[in-house]
Structure formats: C-alpha cells, structure tokens
LUMDREN-153142 format. One record per residue (C-alpha): residue in one letter; x, y, z; residue number from 1. Coordinates in pm, 1 decimal. Layout:
{node A; {X; Y; Z}; NUM}
...
//
This chain:
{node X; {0.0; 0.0; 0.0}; 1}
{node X; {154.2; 323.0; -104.1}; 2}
{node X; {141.6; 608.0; 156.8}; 3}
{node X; {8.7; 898.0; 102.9}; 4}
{node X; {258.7; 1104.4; 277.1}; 5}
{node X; {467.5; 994.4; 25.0}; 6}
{node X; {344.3; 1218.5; -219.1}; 7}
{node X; {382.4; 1531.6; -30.7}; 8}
{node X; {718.5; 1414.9; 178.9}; 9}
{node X; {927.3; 1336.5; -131.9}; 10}
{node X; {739.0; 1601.1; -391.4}; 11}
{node X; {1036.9; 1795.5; -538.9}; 12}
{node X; {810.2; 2155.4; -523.2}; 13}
{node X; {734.6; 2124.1; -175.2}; 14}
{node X; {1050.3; 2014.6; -20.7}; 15}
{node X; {1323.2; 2109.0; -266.1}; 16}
{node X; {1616.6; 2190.4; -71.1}; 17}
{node X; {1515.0; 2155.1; 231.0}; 18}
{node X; {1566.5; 1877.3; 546.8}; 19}
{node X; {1293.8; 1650.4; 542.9}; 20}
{node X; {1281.6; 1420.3; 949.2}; 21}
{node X; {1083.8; 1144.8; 928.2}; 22}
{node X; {1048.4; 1026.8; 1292.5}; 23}
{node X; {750.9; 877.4; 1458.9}; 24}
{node X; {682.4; 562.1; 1706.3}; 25}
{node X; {936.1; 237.7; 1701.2}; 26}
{node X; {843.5; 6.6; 1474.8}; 27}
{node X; {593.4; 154.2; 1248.2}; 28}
{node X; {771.2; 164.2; 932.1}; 29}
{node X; {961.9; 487.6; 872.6}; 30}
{node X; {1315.7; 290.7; 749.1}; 31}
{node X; {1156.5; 49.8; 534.9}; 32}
{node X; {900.6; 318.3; 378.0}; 33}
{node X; {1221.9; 535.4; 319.1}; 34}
{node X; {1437.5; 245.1; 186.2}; 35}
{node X; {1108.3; 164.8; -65.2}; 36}
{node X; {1117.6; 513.4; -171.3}; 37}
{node X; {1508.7; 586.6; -225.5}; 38}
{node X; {1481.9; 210.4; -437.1}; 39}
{node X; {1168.7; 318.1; -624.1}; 40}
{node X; {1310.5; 668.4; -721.7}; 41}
{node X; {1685.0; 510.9; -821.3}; 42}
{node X; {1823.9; 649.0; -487.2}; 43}
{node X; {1907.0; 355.7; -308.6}; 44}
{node X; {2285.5; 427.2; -268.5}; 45}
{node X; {2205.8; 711.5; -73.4}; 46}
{node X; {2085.4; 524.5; 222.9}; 47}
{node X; {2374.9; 575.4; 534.5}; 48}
{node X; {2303.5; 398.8; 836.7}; 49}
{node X; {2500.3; 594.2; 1135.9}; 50}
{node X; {2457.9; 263.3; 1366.0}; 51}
{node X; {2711.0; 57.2; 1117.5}; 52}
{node X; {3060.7; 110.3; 1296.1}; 53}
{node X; {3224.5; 146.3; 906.0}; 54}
{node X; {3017.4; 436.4; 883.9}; 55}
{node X; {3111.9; 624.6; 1132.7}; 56}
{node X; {3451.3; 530.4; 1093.7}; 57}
{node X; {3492.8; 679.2; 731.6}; 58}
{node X; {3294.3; 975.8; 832.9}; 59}
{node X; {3565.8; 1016.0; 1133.4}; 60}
{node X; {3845.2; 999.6; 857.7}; 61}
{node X; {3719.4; 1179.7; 620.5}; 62}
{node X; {3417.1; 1482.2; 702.4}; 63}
{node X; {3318.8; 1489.7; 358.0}; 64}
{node X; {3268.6; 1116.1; 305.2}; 65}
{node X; {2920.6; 1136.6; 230.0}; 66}
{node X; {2909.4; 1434.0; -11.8}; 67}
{node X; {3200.7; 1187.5; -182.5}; 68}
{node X; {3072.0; 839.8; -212.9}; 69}
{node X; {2714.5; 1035.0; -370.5}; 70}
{node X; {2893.5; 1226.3; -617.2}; 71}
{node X; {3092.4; 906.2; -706.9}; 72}
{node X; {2816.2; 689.8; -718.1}; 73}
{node X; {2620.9; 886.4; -919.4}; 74}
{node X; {2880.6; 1104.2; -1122.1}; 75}
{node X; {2762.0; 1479.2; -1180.5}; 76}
{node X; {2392.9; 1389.4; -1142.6}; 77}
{node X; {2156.1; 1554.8; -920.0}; 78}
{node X; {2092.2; 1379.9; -641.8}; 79}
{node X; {1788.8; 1489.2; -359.2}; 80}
{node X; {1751.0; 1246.9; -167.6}; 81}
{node X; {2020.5; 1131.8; 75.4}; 82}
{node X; {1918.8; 949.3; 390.3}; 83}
{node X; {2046.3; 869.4; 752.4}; 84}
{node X; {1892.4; 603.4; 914.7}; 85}
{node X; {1955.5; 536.9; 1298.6}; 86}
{node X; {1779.3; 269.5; 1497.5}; 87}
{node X; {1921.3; 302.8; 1849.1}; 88}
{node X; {1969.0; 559.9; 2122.6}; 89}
{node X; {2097.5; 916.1; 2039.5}; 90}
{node X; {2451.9; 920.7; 2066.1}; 91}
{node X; {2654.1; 1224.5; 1939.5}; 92}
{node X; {2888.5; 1150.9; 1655.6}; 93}
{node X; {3161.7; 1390.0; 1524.1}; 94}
//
C-alpha cells in the first residue's frame, strides 16, 4: 500500500532543498518506507546507516565522506535524496 505522505514528503516543489525528518513511534515503518522510496526513485545508494561502525569510521576519517561516495556513485547527477537512518539511542557523533 503506497502512503500517502509519500506524495507530499518526497514532492520535489514542496521540499526542494530543504531537510525533510521522518520520525515517529518504534516500529511503524519509517526505514523500510524510506528504503522503498530511495529504491523506487533510483536512490538507493544514498541510504547511510550511522549505527554501522564502518560508517562512522569513514565519516571520522574523512568529514566529507558522504558528499564523496554520492557524487561518485552517481557522477555529476543531481541527487535529492540522501538518507540517515539510525535505529538506536541518540549518541553524538563527530
């Protein structure tokens, strides 16, 4: 069943630019409905998950990690869409 957030959250004229947070109740569905969306829309390499230990590793090394691997991945393109997923507790991570 498609959600009909989805048509205002991701809409390019409504959001573009900006920082969309998509937060709610555990367990309801906000990663996978994200992870459906980035797939659907050819986005799917800009899923980061800050709970994976490499991530925050490379990010550590290297500040501009993210802005790199998109702009590798998807050479030159325009990219909107980049998402952070994180499933436990708040930590702070610089």
């Amino acid at each position: 069943m498609e959600r009909l957030v989805a048509t205002y959250l991701f809409d390019p004229e409504m959001t573009a630019d900006k920082m969309i947070f998509l937060s709610g109740p555990r367990q309801v569905g906000k990663t996978i409905f994200a992870l459906d969306w980035l797939d659907s829309a050819g986005y799917s390499d800009t899923y980061f998950n800050w709970d994976d230990p490499a991530i925050i590793l490379e990010y550590r090394r290297n500040p501009l990690f993210f802005k790199n691997i998109v702009e590798e991945r998807f050479k030159g393109k325009h990219v909107p869409v980049v998402f952070f997923g994180r499933f436990g507790p708040f930590r702070w991570i610089p």
